[in-house]
Structure formats: structure tokens, C-alpha cells
TIVEXKOL-560165 format. One record per residue (C-alpha): x, y, z. Coordinates in steps of 0.05 Angstrom, whole numbers. Layout:
N
((X; Y; Z)),
...
This chain:
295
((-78; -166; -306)),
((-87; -131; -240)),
((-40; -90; -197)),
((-15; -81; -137)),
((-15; -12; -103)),
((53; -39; -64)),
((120; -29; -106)),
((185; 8; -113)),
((220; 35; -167)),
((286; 55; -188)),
((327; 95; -228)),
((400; 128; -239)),
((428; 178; -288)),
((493; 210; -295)),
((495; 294; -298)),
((559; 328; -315)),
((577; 339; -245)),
((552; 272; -207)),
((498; 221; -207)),
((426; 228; -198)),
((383; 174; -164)),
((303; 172; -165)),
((266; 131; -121)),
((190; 114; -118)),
((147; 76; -63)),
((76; 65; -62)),
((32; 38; -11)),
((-45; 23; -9)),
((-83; 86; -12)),
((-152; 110; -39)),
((-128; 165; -74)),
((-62; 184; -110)),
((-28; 222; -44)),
((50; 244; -69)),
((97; 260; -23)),
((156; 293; -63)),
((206; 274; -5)),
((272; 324; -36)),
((290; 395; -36)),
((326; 379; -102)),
((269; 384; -150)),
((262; 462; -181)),
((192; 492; -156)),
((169; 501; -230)),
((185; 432; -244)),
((137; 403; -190)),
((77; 395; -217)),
((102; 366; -280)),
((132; 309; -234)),
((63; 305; -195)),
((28; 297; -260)),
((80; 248; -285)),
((64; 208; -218)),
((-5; 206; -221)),
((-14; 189; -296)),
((34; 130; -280)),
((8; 102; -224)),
((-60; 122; -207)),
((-71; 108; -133)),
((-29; 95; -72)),
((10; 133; -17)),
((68; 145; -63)),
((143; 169; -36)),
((183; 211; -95)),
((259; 214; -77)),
((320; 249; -109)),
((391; 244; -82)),
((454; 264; -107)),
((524; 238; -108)),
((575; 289; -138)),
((632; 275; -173)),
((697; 281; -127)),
((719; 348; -154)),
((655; 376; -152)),
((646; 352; -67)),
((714; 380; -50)),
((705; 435; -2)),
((732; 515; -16)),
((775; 554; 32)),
((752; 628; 45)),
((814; 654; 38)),
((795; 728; 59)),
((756; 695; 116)),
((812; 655; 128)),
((859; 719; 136)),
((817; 758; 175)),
((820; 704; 235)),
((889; 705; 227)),
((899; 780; 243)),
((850; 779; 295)),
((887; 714; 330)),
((951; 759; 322)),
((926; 815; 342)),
((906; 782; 409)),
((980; 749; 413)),
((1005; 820; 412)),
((956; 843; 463)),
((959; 784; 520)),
((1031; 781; 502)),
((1077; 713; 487)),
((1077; 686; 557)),
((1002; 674; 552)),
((991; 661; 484)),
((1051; 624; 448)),
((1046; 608; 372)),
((1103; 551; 362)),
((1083; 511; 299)),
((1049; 553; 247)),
((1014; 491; 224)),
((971; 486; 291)),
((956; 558; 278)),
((930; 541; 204)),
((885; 477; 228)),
((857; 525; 280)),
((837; 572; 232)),
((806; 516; 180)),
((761; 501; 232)),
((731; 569; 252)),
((660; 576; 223)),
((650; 582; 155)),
((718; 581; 130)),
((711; 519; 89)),
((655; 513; 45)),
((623; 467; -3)),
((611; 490; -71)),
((542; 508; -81)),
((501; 491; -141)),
((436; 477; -167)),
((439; 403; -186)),
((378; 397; -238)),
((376; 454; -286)),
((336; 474; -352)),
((396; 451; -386)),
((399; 374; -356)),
((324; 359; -343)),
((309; 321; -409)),
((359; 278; -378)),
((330; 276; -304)),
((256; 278; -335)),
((287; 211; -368)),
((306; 182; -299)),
((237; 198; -268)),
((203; 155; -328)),
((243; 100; -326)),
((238; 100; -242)),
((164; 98; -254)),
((165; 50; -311)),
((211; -3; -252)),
((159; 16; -199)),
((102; -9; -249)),
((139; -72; -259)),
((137; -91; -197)),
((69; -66; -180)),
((47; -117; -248)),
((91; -174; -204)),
((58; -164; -143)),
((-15; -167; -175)),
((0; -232; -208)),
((12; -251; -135)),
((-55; -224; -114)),
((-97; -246; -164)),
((-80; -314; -149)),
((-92; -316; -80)),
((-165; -275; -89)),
((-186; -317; -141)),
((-164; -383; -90)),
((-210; -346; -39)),
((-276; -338; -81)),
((-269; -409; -103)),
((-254; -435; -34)),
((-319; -388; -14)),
((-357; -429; -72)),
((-331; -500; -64)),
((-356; -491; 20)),
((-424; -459; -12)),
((-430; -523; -47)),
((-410; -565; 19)),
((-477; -541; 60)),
((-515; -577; 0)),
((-501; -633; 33)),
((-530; -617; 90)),
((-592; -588; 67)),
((-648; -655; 75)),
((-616; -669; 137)),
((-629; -601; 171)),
((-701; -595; 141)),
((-713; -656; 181)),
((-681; -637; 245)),
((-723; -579; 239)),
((-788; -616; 228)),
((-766; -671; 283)),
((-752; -614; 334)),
((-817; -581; 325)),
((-853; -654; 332)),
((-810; -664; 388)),
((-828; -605; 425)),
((-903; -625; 413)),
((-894; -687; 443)),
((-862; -657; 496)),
((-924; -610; 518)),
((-972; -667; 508)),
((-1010; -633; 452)),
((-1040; -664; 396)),
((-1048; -605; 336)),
((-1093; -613; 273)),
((-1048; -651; 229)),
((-1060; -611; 168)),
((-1052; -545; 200)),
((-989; -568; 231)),
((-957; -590; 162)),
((-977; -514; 141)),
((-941; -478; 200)),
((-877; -522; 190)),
((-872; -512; 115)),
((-881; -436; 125)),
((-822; -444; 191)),
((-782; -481; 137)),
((-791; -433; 87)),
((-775; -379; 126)),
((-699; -416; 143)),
((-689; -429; 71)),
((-614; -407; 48)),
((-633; -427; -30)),
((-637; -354; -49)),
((-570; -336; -4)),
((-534; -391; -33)),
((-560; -363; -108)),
((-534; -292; -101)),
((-471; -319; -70)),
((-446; -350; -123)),
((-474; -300; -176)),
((-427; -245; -129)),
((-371; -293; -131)),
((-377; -299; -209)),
((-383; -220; -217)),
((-321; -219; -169)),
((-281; -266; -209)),
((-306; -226; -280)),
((-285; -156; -254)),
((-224; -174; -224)),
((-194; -214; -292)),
((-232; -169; -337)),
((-209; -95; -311)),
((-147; -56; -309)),
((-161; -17; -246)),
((-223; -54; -212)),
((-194; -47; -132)),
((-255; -9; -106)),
((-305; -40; -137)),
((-275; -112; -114)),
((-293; -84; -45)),
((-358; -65; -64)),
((-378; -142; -85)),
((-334; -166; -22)),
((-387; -133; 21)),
((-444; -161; -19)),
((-410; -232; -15)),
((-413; -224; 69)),
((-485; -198; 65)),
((-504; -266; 45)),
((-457; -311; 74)),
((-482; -271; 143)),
((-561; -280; 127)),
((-538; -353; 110)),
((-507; -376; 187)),
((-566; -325; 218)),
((-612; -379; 174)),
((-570; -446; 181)),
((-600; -466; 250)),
((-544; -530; 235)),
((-485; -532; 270)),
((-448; -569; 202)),
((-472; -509; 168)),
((-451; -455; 208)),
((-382; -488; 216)),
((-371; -483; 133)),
((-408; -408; 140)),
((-348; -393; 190)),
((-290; -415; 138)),
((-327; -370; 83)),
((-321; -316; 136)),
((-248; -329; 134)),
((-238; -331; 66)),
((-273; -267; 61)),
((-237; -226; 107)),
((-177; -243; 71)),
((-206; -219; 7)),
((-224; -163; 39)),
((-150; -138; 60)),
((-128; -162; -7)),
((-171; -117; -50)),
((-143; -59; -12)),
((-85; -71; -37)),
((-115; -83; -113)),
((-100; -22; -149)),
């Protein structure tokens, strides 16, 4: 079954100091294009994760995220105590040297809040979150976020092959509707050509004139359109239940399917006909901006 290049996938795992979350979105693209959206991820560990992407899903603009969540001790912030004290002798230091009646220090506490929020006196603890020693367990993560992304990419082409497959058969039930209308425009043709005789008062060799209109016919006939369109609609129909990956070349036989619904309404001279060419046209489009999508 096909799938879609749309999909997202998630996964969580716990590290001895907080939780690790890996997200993956894809979009329609013609190549695999990652975009490793985290700072989080050790440079020697990169291409492994690249590789891992590409190997899983193939194609598509694909997002990787990591984000953290520490555990509560592990967030809480440190004091620099000798940073700390150094304010503190430098704020006295100025008390002594404006003197008390322009710089009064009543409540000690005010002092200390002052001082926690000079720069760089408080500081998170800083750590690298994925080492050598946890990445079996993050590597883990990764897999099973790409394993959920797949899912749903296998969801969304069950959703796509349907609706395709309901396009190429609307495309060949309206190919079979200008049947219908195939004796009747061979003699509105033949009528109009009589007609415009008639009309210029000329009286042609009867033979000769049976000749020209067969050719004129001839030349109008959508047999050999209608033929190859349902032979492309077939091959459409083949790939796209019988491959894993067949996106691209669904777009290929899309463009030979509007070759010959085109040379058909350029041929119909009907207006029944060109109507019904005009709903394959819309069908097709849509199949068109589907297969994009078709990994």
C-alpha cells in the first residue's frame, strides 16, 4: 500500500536527569531534505540520525526535533556565591564612600534580592543532555518516533489511494460517456459540410466528396485517444497498487493521461464531448496534486 509523504511522529524517553522528546514532520518533497531543528543532538551523532531519517522515510521535507524537560532538581538554578560576595563588597564599599544619608541599607533582605539579580549570579546547571552513556536509549526514541511517523504516513496513503484510484475511474467511466456521442457527431460533421455546400450553391462530384469527408472524419477521430487513455489509466491504477514507492512515476503517467484527454477536446468538434473532456480535466488535476503527495 502506498504512502503519504505528510505525517508526524512521536516519541518520549526518560534519561536519568529528565525526559527526552523526539518529534518528526514531513511534508511533500522530491528529495529527502532534513532539517535537524535542535542544538541538542552531539555533532558526531548527526549523521547517524540523518541516515536513520532517510532509510526510514525516503522522501519529504522532514523536521527532526529534540527537547528536554529536566527533572526539578536538575532545573533548579545555582548561586555564585563568590560572585555573589564580590557585589556585596563593592555595594558596601560605595555605602561607605557616598556615605548613609545617600545610600541607606535598612533591611538586609532587600540588599540580598538586589544582589540575586545582578548578572550572572544565578545560574542554571549546565550539562550535556545526550551522552555516549544514554544514546542506546535516545537512539531508541528516534526509532520508535520514526516508526509513529510511518504509521501515519501508511494512514494517510490509504486515504490517497482511494481518492486517486476514484479519479482514474471517474476519468474512464466519462471516456466511456463520449461513446455515446460518437455516430451523432460523425453526422453533424458530415451534415455541416453538406450544409455549407448547399450554402455556396455548389454541386461537387459525389464520389470525390464522400472521399474528402471520410479523410476530414478521419482526421477528428478520438478512437486512438480514447485507446491510450484507458491503457494509461490501467498502467496508473497497476503502479500505484502494485509499488511501494511509485509517487514520481504516478506523475509521469498523469501527464501522459492529459496528453490525450487534451488531443481528445482539440478533436471533439462536439460540444457534449468537450463538456465530459472538461470533467476529465478536473479529475486530472486533482490526481495531479495528489501524486505529489504519494511518496
Amino acid at each position: 500500500m502506498i504512502k503519504s509523504m505528510t505525517g508526524y511522529g512521536k516519541a518520549e524517553a526518560i534519561l536519568e536527569t529528565g525526559k527526552i522528546t523526539v518529534e518528526v514532520r514531513s511534508l511533500n518533497g522530491k528529495t529527502a531534505d532534513i532539517s535537524l531543528k535542535t542544538s541538542m543532538l552531539p555533532k558526531d551523532k548527526e549523521m547517524t540520525v540523518r541516515q536513520k531519517i532517510a532509510a526510514a522515510l525516503s522522501r519529504g521535507n522532514i523536521d527532526f526535533f529534540v527537547t528536554y524537560e529536566p527533572n526539578a532538581a536538575d532545573s533548579a538554578k545555582k548561586i555564585n556565591i563568590a560572585l555573589a560576595m564580590e557585589y556585596y563588597q563593592q555595594i558596601s564599599e560605595l555605602a561607605k564612600n557616598v556615605g548613609t544619608s545617600s545610600l541607606q541599607i535598612n533591611n538586609p533582605n532587600d540588599l540580598i534580592a538586589t544582589i540575586l539579580r545582578m548578572p550572572e549570579v544565578m545560574d542554571v546547571k549546565k550539562q550535556d543532555v545526550i551522552t555516549d552513556a544514554n544514546w542506546p536509549v535516545v537512539e531508541k526514541c528516534i526509532d520508535e518516533a520514526l516508526a509513529n511517523i510511518n504509521a501515519f504516513r501508511a494512514h494517510e496513503g490509504e486515504v490517497l489511494y482511494k481518492d486517486v484510484t476514484d479519479n482514474v475511474n471517474k476519468i474512464l467511466e466519462y471516456s466511456k460517456q463520449i461513446e455515446a456521442f460518437e455516430t451523432e457527431r460523425t453526422e453533424t460533421i458530415r451534415e455541416k459540410i453538406l450544409s455549407r455546400f448547399a450554402d455556396l450553391k455548389l454541386d461537387p462530384d459525389q464520389s470525390r466528396l464522400e472521399q474528402e469527408m471520410i479523410f476530414y472524419i478521419e482526421k477528428l477521430d478520438i478512437n486512438e485517444e480514447k485507446v491510450r487513455l484507458r491503457q494509461h489509466c490501467k498502467y496508473f491504477l497497476d503502479t500505484i497498487s502494485g509499488e511501494e514507492c511509485p509517487g514520481k512515476k504516478l506523475g509521469f503517467i498523469a501527464q501522459e493521461m492529459g496528453r490525450e484527454i487534451n488531443t481528445t477536446g482539440s478533436k471533439a468538434n462536439h460540444t457534449e464531448i468537450q463538456k465530459i473532456v472538461v470533467k476529465m480535466k478536473d479529475e486530472l488535476e486533482k490526481i495531479k496534486e495528489q501524486s505529489l503527495n504519494i511518496l
